[in-house]
C-alpha positions as CSV (number, residue, x, y, z in Angstrom):
1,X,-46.4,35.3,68.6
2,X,-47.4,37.6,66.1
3,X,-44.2,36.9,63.4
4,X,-44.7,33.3,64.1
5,X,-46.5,32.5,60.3
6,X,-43.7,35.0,58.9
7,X,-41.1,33.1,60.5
8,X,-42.1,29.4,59.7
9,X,-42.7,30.7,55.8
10,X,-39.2,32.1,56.1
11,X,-37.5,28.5,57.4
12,X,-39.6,26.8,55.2
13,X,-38.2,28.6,51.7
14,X,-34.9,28.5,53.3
15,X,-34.7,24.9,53.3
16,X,-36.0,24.5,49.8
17,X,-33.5,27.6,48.6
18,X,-33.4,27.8,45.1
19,X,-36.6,26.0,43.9
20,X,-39.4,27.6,42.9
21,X,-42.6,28.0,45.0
22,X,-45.4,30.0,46.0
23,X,-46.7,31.3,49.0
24,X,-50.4,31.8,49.2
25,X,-51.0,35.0,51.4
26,X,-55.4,36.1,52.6
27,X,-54.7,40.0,51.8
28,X,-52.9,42.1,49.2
29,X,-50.9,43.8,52.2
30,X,-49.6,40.7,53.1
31,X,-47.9,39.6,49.9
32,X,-46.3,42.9,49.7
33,X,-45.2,42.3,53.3
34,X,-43.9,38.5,52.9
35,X,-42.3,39.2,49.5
36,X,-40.3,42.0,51.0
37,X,-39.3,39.8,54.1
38,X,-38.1,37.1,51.5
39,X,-36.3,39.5,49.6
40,X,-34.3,40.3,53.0
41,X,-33.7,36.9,53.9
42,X,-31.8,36.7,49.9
43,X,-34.7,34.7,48.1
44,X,-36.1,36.1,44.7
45,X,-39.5,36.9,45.7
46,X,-42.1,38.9,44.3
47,X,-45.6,39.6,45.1
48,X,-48.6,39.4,43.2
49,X,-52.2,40.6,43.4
50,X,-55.1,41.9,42.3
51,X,-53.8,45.1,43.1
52,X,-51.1,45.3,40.6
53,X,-51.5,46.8,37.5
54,X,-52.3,44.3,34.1
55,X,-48.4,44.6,33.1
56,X,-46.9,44.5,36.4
57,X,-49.3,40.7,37.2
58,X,-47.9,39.7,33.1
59,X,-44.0,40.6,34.0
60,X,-44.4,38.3,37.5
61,X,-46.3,35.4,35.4
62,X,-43.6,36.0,32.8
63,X,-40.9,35.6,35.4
64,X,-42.2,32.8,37.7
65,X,-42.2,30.8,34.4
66,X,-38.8,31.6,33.3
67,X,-37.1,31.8,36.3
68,X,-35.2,29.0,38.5
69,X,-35.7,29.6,41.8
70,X,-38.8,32.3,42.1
71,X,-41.1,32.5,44.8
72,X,-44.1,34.2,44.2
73,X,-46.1,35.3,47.1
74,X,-49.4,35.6,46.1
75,X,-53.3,35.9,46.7
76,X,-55.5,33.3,45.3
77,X,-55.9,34.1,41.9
78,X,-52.2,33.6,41.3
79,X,-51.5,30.1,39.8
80,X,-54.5,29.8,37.4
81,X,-53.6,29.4,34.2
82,X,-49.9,29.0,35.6
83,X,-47.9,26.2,33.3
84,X,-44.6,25.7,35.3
85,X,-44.6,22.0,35.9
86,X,-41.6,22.6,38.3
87,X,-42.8,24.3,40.8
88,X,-41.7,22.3,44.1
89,X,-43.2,23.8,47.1
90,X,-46.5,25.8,48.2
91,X,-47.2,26.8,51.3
92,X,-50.2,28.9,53.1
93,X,-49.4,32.1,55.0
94,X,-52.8,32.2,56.1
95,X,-55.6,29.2,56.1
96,X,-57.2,29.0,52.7
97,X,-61.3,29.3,52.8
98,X,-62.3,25.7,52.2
99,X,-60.4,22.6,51.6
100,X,-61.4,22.7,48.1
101,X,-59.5,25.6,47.8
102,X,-56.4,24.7,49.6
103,X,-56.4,21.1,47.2
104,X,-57.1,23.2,44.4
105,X,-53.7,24.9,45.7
106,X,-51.4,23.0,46.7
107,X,-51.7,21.0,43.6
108,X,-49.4,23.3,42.1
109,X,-46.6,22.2,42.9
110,X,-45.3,18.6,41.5
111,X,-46.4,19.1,37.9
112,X,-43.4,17.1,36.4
113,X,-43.8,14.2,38.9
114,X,-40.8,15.3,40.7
């Protein structure tokens, strides 16, 4: 089923409404996509990739580390440098390329032991 990932990401940030997370997406196109779906289902979401301009990555980083509740749906490069110890969730839209990575990842989430 071809929505099935879209779906699943969906149910998953609906059971963890309100928290901040991140959803780590293989193409541009697809955090666009995702982040707009989010939006639909009433979640703050933005996207966020190489793509944007310099301000436009800044206002999201600014944001995500400001604001309760944010999802940022995002390419790989999102989340270095990040200092939000309360993130509480990441999950993959697509299968990160090496375990290293997805580690790397998904140790994101859980800064402040919580």
């Amino acid at each position: 089923m071809k929505d099935g990932p879209r779906e699943q990401v969906l149910a998953f940030a609906a059971a963890r409404r309100g928290q901040s997370g991140i959803v780590y997406c293989g193409t541009r196109a697809k955090t666009e996509t995702l982040a707009q779906a989010l939006v639909q289902a009433g979640h703050p979401a933005v996207a966020y990739h190489a793509g944007l301009e310099a301000d436009q990555r800044r206002q999201v980083e600014l944001r995500f580390q400001q604001e309760d509740g944010l999802i940022v749906v995002a390419t790989v490069a999102f989340g270095m440098g990040i200092d939000k110890p309360d993130i509480r969730w990441v999950a993959h839209a697509d299968l990160p390329k090496s375990i290293e990575g997805y580690y790397q990842e998904i140790g994101r989430a859980g800064r402040d032991g919580a």
